[in-house]
N, CA and C of each residue as an Amber inpcrd file, in Angstrom:
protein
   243
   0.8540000  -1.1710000   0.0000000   0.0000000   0.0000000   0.0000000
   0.8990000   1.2320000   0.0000000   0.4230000   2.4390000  -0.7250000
   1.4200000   3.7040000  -0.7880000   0.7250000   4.5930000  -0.1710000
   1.9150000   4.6800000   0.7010000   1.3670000   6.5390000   1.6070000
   0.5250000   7.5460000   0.5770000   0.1690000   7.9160000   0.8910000
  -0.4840000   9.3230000   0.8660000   0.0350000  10.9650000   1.1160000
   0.1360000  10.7570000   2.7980000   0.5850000  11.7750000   3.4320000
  -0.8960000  12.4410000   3.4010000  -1.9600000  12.1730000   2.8220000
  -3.0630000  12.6800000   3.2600000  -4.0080000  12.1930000   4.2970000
  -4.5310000  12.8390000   5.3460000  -4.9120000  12.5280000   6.2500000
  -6.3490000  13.0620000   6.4730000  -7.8620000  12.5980000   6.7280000
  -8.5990000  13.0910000   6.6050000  -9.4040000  12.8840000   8.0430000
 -10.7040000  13.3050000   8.4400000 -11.1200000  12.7980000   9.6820000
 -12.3110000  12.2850000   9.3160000 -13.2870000  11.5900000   9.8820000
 -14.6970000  10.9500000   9.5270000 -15.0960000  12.0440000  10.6150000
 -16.6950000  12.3960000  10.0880000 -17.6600000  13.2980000  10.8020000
 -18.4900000  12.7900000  11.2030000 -19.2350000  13.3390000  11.8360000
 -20.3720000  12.9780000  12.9520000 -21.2230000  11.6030000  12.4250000
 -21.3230000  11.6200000  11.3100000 -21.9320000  10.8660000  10.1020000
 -21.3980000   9.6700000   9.5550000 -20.1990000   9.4640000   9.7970000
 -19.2340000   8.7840000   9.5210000 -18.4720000   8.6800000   8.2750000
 -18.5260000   9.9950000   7.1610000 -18.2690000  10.4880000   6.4250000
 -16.8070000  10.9000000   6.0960000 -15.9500000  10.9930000   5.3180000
 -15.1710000  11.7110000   5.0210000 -14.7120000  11.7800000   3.9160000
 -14.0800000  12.5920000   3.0080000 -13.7950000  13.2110000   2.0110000
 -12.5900000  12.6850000   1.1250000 -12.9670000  11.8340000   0.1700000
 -11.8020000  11.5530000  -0.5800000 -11.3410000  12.4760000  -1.7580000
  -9.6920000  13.3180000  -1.2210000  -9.3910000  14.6110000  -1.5260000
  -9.4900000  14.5670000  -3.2600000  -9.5410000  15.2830000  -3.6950000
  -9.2890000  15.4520000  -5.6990000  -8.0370000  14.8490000  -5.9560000
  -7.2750000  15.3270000  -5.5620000  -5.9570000  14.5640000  -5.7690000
  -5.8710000  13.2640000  -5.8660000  -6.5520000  12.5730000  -5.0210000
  -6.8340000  10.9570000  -5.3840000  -7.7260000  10.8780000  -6.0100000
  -9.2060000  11.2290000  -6.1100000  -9.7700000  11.1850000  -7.3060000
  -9.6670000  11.0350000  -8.7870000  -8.7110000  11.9500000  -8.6710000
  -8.1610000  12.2210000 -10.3670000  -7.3660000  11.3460000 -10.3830000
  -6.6590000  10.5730000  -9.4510000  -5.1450000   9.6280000 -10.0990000
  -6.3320000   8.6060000  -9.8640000  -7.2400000   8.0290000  -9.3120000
  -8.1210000   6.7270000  -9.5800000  -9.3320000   6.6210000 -10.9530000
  -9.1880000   8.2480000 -11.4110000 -10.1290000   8.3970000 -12.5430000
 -11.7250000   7.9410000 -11.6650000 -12.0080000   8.6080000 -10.7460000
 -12.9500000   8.5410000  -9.8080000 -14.0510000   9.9800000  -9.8600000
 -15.3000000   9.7690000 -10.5900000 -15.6930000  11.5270000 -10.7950000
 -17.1040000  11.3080000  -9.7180000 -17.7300000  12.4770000  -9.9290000
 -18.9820000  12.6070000  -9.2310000 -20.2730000  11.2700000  -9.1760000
 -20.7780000  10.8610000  -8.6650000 -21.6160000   9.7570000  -8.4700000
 -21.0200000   8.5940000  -9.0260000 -19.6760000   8.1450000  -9.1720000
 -18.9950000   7.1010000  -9.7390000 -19.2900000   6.2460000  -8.1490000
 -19.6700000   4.5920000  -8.8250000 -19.8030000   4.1740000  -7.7070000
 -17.9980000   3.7760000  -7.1080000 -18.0440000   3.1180000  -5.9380000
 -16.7760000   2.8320000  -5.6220000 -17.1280000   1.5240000  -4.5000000
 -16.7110000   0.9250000  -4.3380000 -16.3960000  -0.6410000  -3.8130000
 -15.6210000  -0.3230000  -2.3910000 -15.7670000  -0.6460000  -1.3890000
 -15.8750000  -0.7930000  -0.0030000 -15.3100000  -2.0940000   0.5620000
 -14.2480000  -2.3950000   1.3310000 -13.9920000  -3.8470000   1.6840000
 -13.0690000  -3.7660000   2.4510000 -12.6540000  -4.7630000   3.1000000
 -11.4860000  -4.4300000   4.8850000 -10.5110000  -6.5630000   3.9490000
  -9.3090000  -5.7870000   4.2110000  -8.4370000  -6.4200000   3.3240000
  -7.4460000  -6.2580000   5.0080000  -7.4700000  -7.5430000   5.5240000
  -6.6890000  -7.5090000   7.1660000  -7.1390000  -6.0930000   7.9760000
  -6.0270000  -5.6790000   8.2310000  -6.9430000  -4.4920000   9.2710000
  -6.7480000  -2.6900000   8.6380000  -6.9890000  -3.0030000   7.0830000
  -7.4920000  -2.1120000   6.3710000  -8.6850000  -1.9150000   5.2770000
  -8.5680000  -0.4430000   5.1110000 -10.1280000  -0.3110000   4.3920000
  -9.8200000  -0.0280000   2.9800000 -10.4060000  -0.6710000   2.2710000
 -10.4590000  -0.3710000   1.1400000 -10.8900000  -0.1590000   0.3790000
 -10.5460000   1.5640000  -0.4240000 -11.6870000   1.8720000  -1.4160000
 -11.4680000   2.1820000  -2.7850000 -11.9300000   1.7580000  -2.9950000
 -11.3880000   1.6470000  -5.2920000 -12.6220000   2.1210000  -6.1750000
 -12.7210000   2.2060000  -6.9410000 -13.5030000   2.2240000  -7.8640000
 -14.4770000   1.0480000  -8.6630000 -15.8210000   0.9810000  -8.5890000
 -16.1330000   0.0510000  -8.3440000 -16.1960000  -0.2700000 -10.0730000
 -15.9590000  -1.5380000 -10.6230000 -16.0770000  -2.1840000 -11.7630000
 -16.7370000  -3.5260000 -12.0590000 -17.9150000  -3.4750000 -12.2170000
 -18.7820000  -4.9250000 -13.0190000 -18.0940000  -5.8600000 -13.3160000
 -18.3270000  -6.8140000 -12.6660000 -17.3700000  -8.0680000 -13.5290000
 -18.3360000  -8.5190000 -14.0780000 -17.9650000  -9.7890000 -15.3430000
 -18.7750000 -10.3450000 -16.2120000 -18.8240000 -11.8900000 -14.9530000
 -20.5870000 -12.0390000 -14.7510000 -20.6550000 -13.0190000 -13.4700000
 -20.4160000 -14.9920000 -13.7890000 -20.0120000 -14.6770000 -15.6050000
 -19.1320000 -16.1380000 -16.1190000 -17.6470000 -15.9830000 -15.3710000
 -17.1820000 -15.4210000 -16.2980000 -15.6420000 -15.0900000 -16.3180000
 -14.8920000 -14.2850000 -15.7350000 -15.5130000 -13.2840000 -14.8380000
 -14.8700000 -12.0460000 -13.9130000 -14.4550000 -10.8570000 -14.8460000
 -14.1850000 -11.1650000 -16.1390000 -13.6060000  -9.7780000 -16.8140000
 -14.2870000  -8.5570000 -16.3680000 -13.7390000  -7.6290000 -16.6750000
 -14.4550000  -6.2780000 -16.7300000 -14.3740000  -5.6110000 -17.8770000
 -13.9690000  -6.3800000 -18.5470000 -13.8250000  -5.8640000 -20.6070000
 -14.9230000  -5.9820000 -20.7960000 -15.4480000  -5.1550000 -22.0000000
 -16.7930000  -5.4520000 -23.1130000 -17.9300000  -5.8650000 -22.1590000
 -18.2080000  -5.3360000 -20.7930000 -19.4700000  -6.0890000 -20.2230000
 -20.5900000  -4.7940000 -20.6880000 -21.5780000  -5.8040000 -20.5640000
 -23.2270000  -5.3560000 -20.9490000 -24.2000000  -5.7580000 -19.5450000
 -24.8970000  -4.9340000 -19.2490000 -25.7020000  -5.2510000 -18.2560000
 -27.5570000  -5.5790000 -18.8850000 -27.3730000  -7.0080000 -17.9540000
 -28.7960000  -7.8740000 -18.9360000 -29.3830000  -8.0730000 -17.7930000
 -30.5390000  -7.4800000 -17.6650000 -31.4280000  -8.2010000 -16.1830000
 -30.4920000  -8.2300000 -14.9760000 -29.9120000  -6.7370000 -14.7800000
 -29.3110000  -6.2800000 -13.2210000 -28.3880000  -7.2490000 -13.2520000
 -27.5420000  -7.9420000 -14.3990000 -26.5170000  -9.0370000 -14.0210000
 -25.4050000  -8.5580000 -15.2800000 -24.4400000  -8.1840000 -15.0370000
 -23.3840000  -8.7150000 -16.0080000 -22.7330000  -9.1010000 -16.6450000
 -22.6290000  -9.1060000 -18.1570000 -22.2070000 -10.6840000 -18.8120000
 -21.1290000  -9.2240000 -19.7290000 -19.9900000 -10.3150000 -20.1520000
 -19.0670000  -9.6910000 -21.1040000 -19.6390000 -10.4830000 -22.7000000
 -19.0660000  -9.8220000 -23.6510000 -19.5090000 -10.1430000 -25.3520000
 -18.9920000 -11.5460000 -25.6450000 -17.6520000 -11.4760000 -24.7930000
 -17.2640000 -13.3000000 -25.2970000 -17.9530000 -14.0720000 -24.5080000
 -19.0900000 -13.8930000 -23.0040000 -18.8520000 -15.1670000 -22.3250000
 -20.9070000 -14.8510000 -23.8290000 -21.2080000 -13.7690000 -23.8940000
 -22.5280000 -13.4890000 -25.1060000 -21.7870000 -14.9960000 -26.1650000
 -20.7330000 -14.5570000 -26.8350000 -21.1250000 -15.1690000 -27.7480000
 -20.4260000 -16.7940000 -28.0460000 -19.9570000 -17.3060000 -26.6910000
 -19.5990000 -18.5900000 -26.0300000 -20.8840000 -19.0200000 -26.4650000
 -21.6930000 -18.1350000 -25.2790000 -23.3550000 -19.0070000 -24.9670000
 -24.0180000 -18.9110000 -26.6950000 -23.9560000 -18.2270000 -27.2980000
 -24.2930000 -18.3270000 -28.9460000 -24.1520000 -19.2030000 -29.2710000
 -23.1380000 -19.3690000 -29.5610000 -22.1090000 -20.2320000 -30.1840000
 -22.7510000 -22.0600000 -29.6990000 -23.2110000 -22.1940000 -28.8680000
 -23.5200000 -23.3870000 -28.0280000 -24.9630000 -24.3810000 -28.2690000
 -25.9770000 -22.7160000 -29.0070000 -27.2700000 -22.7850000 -30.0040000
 -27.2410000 -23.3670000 -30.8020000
């Protein structure tokens, strides 16, 4: 994991502010969702990305009925017709 040197506080709310500066180096903008998870006795927050729920990619996915599929695992299952 790489320092920062930025230091922020959580508010009453349990809120706090992830500065622009990291934003912009995660390519992270306004209502972008982001992914949440404790990795040993840290927190971790990334940017959240769809996996395809065959194959895990996050290439070429399409969202079909609130589920995720990428074009190759599409045209695997084609292909199988």
């Amino acid at each position: 994991m790489k320092a920062t040197g930025i230091v922020r506080k959580v508010d009453e709310l349990g809120r706090m502010v992830i500065p622009i500066e990291l934003r912009k180096t995660m390519n992270i903008d306004k209502n972008d969702p982001v992914e949440i998870y404790v990795e040993g006795d840290s927190v971790i927050i990334k940017k959240y990305e769809p996996l395809c729920i065959f194959c895990g990619s996050s290439e070429n996915t399409l969202e079909y009925n609130d589920r995720t599929i990428c074009r190759n695992c599409i045209k695997e299952i084609n292909s199988q017709n």
